[in-house]
N, C-alpha and C positions, 0 to 999 in steps of 0.2 A: 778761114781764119782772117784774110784781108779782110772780107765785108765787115769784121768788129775792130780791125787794127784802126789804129790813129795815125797817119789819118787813113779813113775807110777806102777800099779799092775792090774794084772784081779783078780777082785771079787773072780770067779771061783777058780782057782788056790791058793789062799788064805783058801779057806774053803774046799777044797780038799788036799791040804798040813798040813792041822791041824792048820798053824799057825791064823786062825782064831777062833779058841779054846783057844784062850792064853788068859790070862788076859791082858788089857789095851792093846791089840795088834795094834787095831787102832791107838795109838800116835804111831806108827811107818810111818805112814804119813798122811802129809799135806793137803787140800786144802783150798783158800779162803771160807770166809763163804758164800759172796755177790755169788760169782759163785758154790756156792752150793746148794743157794738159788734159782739161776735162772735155775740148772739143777733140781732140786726137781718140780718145777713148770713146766718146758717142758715135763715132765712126769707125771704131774697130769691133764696136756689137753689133753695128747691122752687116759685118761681112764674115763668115767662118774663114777664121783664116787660122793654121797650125800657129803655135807660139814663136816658132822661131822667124815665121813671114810678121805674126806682127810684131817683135822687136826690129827687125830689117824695118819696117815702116815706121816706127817708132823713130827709129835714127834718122832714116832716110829726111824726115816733115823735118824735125828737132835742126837735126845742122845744118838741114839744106834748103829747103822751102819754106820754113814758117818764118814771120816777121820775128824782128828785133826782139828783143824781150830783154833789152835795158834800153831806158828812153836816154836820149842825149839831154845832158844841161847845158844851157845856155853860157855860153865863156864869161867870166864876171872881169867887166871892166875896169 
């Protein structure tokens, strides 16, 4: 999901730089939810998993892992 967020990021290098250790580090970026959704979903058909392991990973990405999915506006002067 990082390598499409905005701005782009590997996972990896995120949690090997520490700055995945940060609080709220995630709002540091973006992606849509709808394609988040549909990349959450491409990765739960290549693995047999029962239903209720993939809603546990459903939640798990959704509130925990994945980027933002409301971008910030800009504070008007």
């Amino acid at each position: 999901m990082y390598l499409e967020s905005d701005p782009p990021a590997d996972i990896f290098e995120l949690i090997d730089s520490g700055e995945a250790n940060q609080p709220n580090w995630f709002m540091n970026y973006y992606l849509n939810m709808d394609r988040q959704v549909e990349i959450l979903e491409e990765v739960l058909k290549e693995h047999k998993l029962s239903k209720r392991k993939k809603e546990a990973f459903r939640f798990a990405v959704m509130l925990g892992a994945g980027p933002s999915m409301h971008k910030e506006e800009p504070p008007i002067a």
